[in-house]
C-alpha positions in Angstrom: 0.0 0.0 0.0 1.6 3.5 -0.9 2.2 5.9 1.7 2.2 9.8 0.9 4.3 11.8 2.5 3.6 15.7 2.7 4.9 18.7 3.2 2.8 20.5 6.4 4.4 23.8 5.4 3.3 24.0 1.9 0.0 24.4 3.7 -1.2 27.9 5.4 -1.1 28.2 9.2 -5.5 28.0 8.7 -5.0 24.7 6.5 -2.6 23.3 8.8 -5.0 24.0 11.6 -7.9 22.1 10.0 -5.1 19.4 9.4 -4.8 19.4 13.1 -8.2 18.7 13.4 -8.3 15.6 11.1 -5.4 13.7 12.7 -7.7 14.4 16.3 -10.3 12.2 14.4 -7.9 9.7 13.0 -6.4 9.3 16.2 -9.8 8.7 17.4 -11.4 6.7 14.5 -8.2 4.5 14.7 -8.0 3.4 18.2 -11.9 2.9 17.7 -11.2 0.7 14.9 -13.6 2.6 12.7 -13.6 1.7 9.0 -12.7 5.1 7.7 -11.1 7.4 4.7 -10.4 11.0 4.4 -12.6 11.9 0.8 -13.4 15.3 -0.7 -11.0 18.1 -1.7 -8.9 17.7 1.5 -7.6 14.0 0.0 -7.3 16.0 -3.7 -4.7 18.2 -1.8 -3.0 15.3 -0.3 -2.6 13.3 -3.5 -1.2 16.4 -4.8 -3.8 18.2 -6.6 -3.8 21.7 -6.2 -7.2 22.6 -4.6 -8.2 24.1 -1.8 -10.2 23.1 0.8 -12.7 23.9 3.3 -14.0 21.3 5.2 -13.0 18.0 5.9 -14.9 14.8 4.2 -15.4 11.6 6.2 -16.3 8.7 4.4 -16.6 5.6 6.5 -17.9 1.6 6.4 -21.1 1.3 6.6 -20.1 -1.5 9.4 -18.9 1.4 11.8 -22.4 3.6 11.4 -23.3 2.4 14.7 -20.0 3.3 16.3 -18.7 6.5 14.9 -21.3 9.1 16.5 -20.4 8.3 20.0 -16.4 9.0 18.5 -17.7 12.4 17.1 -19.4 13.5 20.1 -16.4 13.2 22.1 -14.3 15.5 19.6 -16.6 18.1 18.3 -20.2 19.2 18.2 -23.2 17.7 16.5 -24.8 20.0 13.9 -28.8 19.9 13.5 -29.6 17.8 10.9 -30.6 19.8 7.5 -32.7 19.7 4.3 -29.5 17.4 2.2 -30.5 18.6 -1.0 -29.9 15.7 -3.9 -28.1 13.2 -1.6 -30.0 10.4 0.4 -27.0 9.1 2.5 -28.0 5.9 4.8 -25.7 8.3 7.2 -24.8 11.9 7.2 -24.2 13.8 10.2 -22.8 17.4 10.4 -19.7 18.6 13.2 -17.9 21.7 14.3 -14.0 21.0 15.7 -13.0 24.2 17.0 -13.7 26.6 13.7 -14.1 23.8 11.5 -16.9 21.6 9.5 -16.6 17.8 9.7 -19.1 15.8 7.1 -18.9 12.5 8.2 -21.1 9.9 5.5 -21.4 6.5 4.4 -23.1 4.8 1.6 -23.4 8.5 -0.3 -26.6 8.2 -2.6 -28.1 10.8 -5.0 -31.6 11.2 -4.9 -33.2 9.2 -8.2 -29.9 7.8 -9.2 -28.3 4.5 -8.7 -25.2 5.6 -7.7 -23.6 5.1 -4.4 -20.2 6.6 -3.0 -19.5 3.6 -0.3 -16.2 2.6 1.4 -15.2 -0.5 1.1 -11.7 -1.7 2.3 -10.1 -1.8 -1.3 -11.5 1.8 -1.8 -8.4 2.8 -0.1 -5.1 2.8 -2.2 -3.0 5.0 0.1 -2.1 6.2 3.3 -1.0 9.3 5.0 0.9 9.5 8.0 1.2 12.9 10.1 3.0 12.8 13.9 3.0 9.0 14.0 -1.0 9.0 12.5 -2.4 7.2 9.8 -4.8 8.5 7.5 -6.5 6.8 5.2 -7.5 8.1 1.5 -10.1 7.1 0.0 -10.2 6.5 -3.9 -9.6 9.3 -6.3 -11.8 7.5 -8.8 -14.3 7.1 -6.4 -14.4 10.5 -5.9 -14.0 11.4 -9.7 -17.3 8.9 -10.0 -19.2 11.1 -7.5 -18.3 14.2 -9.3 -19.7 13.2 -12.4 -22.7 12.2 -10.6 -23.3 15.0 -9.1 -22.3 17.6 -11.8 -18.6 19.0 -10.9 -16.6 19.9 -14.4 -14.7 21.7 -12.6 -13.4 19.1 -9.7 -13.6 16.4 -12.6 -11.0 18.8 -15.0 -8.4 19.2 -11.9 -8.9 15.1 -11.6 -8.7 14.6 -15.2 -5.6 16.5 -15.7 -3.5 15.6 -12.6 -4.3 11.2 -13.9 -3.0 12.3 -17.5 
């Protein structure tokens, strides 16, 4: 399996804070045992695409639904649950860390289409390790599949160009 190694100060002092924040969960999720990968824009950056990022995308087994919530709580806040627009995930649930958002999903569905954004062990094809913690990444064809699904050119060109 490969394992990526970064740069933390190619990041800015706000990214490496949010970074921060995601190896509190890994620690977490790993010594949980949670079935979990870091998705979304946050894994583009890791892998090396030049994106930015926001928030940090959770996608996890759906064997470890009925485990990860009580792992949130102790890190972070529960958000209220709201209106999820064209997804129908069979779990979504919204956190604030300190100053940032924490989607944490399994089994990503769009509403009226077949597709499904799962995790499934051979889903992840690398791993990043930070101050002694592992992170997994999920697939970037996974994610390059969800992006088409759900209408993102412009994630889809940055994905696109970096595989040529």
């Amino acid at each position: 399996m490969q394992e990526i190694q970064i740069n933390l100060d190619s990041f800015s002092l706000e990214e490496q804070a949010k970074i921060g924040i995601l190896l509190k969960i890994a620690k977490k999720f790993n010594e949980d045992h949670i079935i979990w990968a870091l998705g979304g824009s946050l894994m583009l950056r890791f892998k090396g695409l030049n994106v930015s990022f926001n928030d940090i995308d959770i996608i996890i087994g759906e064997e470890s639904i009925n485990f990860v919530e009580k792992s949130m709580n102790i890190i972070g806040e529960k958000l209220p649950e709201r209106d999820k627009g064209i997804y129908s995930s069979l779990f979504f649930d919204e956190y604030k860390i300190e100053n940032c958002d924490v989607d944490v999903m399994s089994e990503v569905s769009l509403v009226g289409s077949e597709y499904v954004l799962s995790l499934k062990r051979e889903d992840i094809d690398c791993y990043l390790e930070i101050n002694d913690v592992r992170v997994p990444l999920h697939s970037l064809r996974r994610w390059r599949e969800l992006y088409v699904a759900i209408g993102r050119p412009d994630k889809i060109k940055i994905i696109d160009d970096f595989t040529k």
